[in-house]
C-alpha positions as CSV (number, residue, x, y, z in Angstrom):
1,X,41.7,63.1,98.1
2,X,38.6,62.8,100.2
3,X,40.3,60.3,102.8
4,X,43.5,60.8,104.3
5,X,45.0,56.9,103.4
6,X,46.4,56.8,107.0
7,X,43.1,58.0,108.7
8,X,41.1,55.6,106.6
9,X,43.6,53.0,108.0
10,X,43.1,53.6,111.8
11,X,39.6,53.7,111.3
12,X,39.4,50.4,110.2
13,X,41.9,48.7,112.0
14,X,40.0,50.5,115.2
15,X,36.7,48.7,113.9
16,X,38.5,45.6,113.4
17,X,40.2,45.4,117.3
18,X,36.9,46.3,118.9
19,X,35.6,43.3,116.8
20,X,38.2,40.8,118.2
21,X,40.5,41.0,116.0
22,X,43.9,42.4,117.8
23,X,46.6,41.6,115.8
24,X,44.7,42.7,112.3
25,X,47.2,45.0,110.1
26,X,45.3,47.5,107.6
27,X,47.1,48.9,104.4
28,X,45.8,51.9,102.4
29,X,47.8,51.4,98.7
30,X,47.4,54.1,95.9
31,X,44.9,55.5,94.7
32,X,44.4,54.0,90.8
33,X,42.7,55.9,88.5
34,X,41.5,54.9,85.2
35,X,39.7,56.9,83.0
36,X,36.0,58.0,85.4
37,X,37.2,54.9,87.9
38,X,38.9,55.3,90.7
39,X,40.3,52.4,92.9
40,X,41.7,52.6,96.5
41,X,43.2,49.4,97.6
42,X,42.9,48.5,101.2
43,X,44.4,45.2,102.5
44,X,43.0,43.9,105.8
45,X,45.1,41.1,107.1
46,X,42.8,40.4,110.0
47,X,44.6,37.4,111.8
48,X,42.6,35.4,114.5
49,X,40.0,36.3,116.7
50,X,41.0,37.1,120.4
51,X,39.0,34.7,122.8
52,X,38.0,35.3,126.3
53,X,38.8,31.8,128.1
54,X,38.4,32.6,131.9
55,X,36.9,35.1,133.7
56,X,38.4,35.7,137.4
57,X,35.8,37.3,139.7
58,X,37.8,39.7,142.2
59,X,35.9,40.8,145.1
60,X,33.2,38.4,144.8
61,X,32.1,36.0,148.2
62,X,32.3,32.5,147.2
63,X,28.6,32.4,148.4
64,X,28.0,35.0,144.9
65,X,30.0,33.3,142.5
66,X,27.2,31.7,140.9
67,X,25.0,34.2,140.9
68,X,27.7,37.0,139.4
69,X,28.7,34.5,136.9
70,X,25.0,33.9,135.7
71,X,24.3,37.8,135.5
72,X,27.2,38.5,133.4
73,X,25.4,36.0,130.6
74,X,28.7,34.8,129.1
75,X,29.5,31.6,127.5
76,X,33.2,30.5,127.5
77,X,34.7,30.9,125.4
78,X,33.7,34.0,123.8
79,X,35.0,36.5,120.8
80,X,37.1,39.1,122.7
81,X,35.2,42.5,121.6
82,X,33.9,45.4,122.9
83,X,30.4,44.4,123.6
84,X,32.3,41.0,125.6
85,X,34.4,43.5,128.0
86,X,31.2,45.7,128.5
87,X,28.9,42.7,129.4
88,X,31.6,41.5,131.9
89,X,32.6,44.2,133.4
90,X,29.0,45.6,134.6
C-alpha cells in the first residue's frame, strides 16, 4: 500500500482541526479491491465548527482597545481555525 491507513488518518484529521473542526474523528477502513478497482474507505465524522465568541485583549490601555480591536479585522463570531488564531494574535 501507497498510504499507511493511519498516516492518511492524521493527515486529514490535522487538515480538518486547523479548519475548525476540533472534535472531527477520521477512519481509514480496508482497502477493497475488485477486479483493476481499488476502494479505500475513509469516514470523516467532522462534528461542529469551533467558534471564536470573545476576544480578551491583555495588555492593552483602555485608551487602545478600539484601535487593537479594529486592526485585528475580526467579526464575532468567527470559525475557530488557523488563519482566525494567526489574524488575532499579530
Amino acid at each position: 500500500m501507497l498510504v499507511k491507513p493511519a498516516s492518511l488518518a492524521r493527515a486529514v484529521q490535522a487538515a480538518y482541526g486547523e479548519a475548525g473542526y476540533l472534535a472531527s474523528r477520521v477512519t481509514v477502513g480496508a482497502v477493497q479491491v475488485d477486479g483493476q478497482t481499488a476502494v479505500l474507505p475513509v469516514t470523516i465524522v467532522e462534528w461542529l465548527q469551533a467558534r471564536v465568541t470573545s476576544v480578551t485583549w491583555e495588555g492593552v490601555a483602555p485608551s487602545r482597545r478600539a484601535e487593537i480591536e479594529a486592526a485585528a479585522e475580526l467579526e464575532l463570531p468567527a470559525a475557530y481555525t488557523a488563519a482566525t488564531l494567526t489574524a488575532v494574535r499579530r
